[in-house]
N, C-alpha and C positions, 0 to 999 in steps of 0.2 A: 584566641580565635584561630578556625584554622583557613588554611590557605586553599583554595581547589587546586588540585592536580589535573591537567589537561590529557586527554588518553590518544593515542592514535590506531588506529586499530591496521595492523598489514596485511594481517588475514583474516577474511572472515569466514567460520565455520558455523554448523551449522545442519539442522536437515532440514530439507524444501520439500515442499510437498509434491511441484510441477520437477520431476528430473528425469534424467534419461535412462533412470532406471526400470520405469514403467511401474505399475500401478497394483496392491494387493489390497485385495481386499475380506474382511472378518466379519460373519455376519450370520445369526443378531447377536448382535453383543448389546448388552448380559444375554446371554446362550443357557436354553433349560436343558435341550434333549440333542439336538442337532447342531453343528455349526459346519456351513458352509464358507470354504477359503477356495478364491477367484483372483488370478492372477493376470497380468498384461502376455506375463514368458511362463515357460513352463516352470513348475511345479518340483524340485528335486527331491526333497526330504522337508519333514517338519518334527518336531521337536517341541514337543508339548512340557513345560516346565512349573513347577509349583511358586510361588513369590519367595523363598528362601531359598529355589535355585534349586531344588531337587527334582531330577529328572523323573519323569510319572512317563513319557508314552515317546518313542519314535517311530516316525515313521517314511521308509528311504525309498530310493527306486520305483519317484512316483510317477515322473514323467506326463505329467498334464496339466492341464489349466483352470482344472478346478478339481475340491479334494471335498468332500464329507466325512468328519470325524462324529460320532457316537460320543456323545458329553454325560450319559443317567449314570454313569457308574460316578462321577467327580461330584466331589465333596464343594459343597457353596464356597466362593468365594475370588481371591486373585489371582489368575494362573501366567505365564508369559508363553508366547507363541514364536518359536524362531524358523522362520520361513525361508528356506535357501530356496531360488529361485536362478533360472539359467542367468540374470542378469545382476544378481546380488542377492546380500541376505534383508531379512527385514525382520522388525522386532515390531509382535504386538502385542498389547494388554489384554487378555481376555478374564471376564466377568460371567462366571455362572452361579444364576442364581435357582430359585429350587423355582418359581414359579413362574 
């Protein structure tokens, strides 16, 4: 039989959704033609990424608080979104589907 081991946890990590990094947002996801990315701070560069991690689109020197990317040329499927922002970076999933 076995015996429980009791855990202590000293630090907890973590992402919160509520932080003081203020707030990004992707959307629609799943995205056909258009996706709109809206941010709390501004806007720095974005970084559109395929699921196995190969770079397909940057984009720098954006300076705003909200960005429209052109999504009909992507192929259906898992992309990741890495959003630098004046207050942090942020990591998102995006989903484009054909319809």
């Amino acid at each position: 039989a076995m015996t429980p081991y009791p855990l202590h946890l000293q630090y907890l990590t973590g992402i919160e959704g509520n932080d003081n990094f203020g707030s990004v947002f992707v959307y629609p996801n799943p995205v056909t033609n258009e996706l709109q990315i809206r941010s709390d701070n501004k806007i720095l560069s974005v970084t559109l990424s395929g699921a196995s991690g190969n770079c397909i689109q940057i984009l720098s020197n954006i300076s705003g608080y909200t960005l429209m990317i052109n999504t009909r040329n992507l192929v259906s499927g898992i992309y990741i979104l890495k959003i630098e922002t004046s207050r942090g970076t942020f990591i998102r999933k995006l989903i484009k589907s054909t319809s």
